[in-house]
Each structure stands twice: as C-alpha cells, then as structure tokens.
CHARMM-style PDB file with segment names, atoms N, HN, CA, C and O in Angstrom:
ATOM      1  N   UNK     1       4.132 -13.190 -12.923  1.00  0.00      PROA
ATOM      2  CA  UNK     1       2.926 -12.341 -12.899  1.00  0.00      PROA
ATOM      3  C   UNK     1       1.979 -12.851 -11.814  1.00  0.00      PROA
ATOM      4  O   UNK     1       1.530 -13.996 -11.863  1.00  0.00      PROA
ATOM      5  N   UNK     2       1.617 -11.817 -10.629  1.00  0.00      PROA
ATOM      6  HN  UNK     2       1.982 -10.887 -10.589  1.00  0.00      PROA
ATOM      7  CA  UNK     2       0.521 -12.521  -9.629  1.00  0.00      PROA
ATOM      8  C   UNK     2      -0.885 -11.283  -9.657  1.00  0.00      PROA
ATOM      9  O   UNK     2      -0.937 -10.058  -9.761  1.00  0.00      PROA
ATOM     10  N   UNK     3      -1.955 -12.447  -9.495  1.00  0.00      PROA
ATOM     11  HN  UNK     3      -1.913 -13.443  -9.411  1.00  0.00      PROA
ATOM     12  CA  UNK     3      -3.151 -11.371  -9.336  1.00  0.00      PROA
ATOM     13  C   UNK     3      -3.046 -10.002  -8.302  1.00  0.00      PROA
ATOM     14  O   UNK     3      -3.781  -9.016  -8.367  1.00  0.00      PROA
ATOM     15  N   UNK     4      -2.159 -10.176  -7.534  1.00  0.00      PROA
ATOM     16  HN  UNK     4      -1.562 -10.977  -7.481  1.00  0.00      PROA
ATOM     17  CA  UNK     4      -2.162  -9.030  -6.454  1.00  0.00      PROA
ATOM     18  C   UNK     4      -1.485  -7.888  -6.989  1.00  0.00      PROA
ATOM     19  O   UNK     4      -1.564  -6.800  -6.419  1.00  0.00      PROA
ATOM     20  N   UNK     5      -0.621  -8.101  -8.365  1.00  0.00      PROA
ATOM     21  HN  UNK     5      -0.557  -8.984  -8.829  1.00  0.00      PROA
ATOM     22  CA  UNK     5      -0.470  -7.161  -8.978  1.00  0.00      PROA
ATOM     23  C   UNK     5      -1.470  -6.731 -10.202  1.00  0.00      PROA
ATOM     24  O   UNK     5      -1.421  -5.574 -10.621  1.00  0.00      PROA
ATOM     25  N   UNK     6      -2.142  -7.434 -10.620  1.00  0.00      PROA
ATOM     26  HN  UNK     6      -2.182  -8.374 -10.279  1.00  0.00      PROA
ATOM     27  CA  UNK     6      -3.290  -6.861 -11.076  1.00  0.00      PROA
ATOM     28  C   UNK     6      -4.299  -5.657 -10.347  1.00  0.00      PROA
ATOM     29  O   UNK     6      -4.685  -4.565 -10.763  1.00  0.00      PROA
ATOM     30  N   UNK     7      -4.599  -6.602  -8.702  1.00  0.00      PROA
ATOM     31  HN  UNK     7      -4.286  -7.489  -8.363  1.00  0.00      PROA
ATOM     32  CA  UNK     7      -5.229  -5.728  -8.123  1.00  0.00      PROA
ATOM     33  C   UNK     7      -4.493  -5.095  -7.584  1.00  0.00      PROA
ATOM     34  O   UNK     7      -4.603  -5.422  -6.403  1.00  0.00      PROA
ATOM     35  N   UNK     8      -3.450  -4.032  -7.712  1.00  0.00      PROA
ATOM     36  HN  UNK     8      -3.360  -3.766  -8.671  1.00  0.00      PROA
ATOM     37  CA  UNK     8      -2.428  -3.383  -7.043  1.00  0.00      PROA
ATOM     38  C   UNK     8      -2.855  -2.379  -8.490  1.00  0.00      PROA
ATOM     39  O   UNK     8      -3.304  -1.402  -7.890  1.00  0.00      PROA
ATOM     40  N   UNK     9      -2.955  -2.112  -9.621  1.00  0.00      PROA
ATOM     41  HN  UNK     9      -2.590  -2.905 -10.108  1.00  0.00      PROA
ATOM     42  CA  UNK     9      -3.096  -1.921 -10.819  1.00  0.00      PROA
ATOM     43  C   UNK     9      -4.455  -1.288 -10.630  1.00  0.00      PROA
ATOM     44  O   UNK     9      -4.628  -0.088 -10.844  1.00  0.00      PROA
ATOM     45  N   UNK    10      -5.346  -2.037 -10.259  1.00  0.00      PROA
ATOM     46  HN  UNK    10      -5.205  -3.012 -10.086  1.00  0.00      PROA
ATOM     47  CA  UNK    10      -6.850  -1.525 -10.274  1.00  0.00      PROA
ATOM     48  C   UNK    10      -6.912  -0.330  -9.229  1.00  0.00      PROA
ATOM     49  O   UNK    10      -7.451   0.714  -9.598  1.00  0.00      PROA
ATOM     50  N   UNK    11      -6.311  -0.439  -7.752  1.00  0.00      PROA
ATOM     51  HN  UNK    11      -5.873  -1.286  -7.453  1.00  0.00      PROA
ATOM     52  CA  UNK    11      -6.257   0.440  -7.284  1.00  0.00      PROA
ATOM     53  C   UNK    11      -5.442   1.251  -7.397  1.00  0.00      PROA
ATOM     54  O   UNK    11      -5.644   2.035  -6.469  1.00  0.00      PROA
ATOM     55  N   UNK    12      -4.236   1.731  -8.223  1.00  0.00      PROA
ATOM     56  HN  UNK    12      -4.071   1.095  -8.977  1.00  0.00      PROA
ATOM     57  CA  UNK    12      -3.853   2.819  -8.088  1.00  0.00      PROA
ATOM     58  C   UNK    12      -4.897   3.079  -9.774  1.00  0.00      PROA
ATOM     59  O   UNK    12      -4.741   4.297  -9.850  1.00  0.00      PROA
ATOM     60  N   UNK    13      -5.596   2.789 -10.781  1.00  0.00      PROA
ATOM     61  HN  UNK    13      -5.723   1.799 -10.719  1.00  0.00      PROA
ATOM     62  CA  UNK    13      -6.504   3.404 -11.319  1.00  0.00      PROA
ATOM     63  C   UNK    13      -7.776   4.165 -10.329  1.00  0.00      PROA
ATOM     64  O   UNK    13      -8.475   5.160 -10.523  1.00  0.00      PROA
ATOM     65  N   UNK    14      -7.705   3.384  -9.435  1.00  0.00      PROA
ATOM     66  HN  UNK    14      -7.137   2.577  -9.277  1.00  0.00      PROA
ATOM     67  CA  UNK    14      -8.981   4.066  -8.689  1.00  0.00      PROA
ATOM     68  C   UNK    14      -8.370   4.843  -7.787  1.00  0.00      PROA
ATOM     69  O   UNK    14      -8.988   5.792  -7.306  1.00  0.00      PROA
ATOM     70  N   UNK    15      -7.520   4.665  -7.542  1.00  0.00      PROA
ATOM     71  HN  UNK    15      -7.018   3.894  -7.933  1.00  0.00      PROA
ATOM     72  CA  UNK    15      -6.905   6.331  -6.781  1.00  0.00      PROA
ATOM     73  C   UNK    15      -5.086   6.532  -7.223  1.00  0.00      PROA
ATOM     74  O   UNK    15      -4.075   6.025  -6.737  1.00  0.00      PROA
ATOM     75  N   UNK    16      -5.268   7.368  -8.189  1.00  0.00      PROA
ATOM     76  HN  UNK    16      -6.089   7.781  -8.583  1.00  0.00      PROA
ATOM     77  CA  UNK    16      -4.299   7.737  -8.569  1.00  0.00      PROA
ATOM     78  C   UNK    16      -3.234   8.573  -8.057  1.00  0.00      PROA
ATOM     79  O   UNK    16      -2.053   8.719  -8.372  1.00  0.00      PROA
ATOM     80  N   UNK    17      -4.279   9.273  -6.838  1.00  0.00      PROA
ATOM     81  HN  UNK    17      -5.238   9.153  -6.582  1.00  0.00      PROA
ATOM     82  CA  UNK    17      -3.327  10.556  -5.841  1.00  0.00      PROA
ATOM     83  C   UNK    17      -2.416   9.117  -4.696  1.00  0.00      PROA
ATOM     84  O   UNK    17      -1.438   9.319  -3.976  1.00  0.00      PROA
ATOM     85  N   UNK    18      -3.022   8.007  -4.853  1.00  0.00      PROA
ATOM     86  HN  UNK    18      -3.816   7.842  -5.438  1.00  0.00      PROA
ATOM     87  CA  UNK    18      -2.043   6.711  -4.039  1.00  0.00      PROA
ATOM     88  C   UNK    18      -0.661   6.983  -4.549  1.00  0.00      PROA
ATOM     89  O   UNK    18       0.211   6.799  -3.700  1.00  0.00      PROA
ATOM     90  N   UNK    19      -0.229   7.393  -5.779  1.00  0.00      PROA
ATOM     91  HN  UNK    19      -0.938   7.542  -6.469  1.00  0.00      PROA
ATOM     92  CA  UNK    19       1.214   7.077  -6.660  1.00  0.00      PROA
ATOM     93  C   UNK    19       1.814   8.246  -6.354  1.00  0.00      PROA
ATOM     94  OT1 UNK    19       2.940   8.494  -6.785  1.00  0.00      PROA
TER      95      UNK     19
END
C-alpha cells in the first residue's frame, strides 16, 4: 500500500470524468 495511491484515489474522487 503507497500514499500515491491514496492520492491517486482522492483525485479520481475529485474528477471522476479522469476514469
């Protein structure tokens, strides 16, 4: 588990049209 997948997580919540 690495934080960059956390924040990889936060941004596709904050932009979901990313996925």
């Amino acid at each position: 588990f690495k934080l960059s997948y956390l924040k990889y997580l936060l941004d596709d919540l904050d932009k979901p049209d990313a996925m």
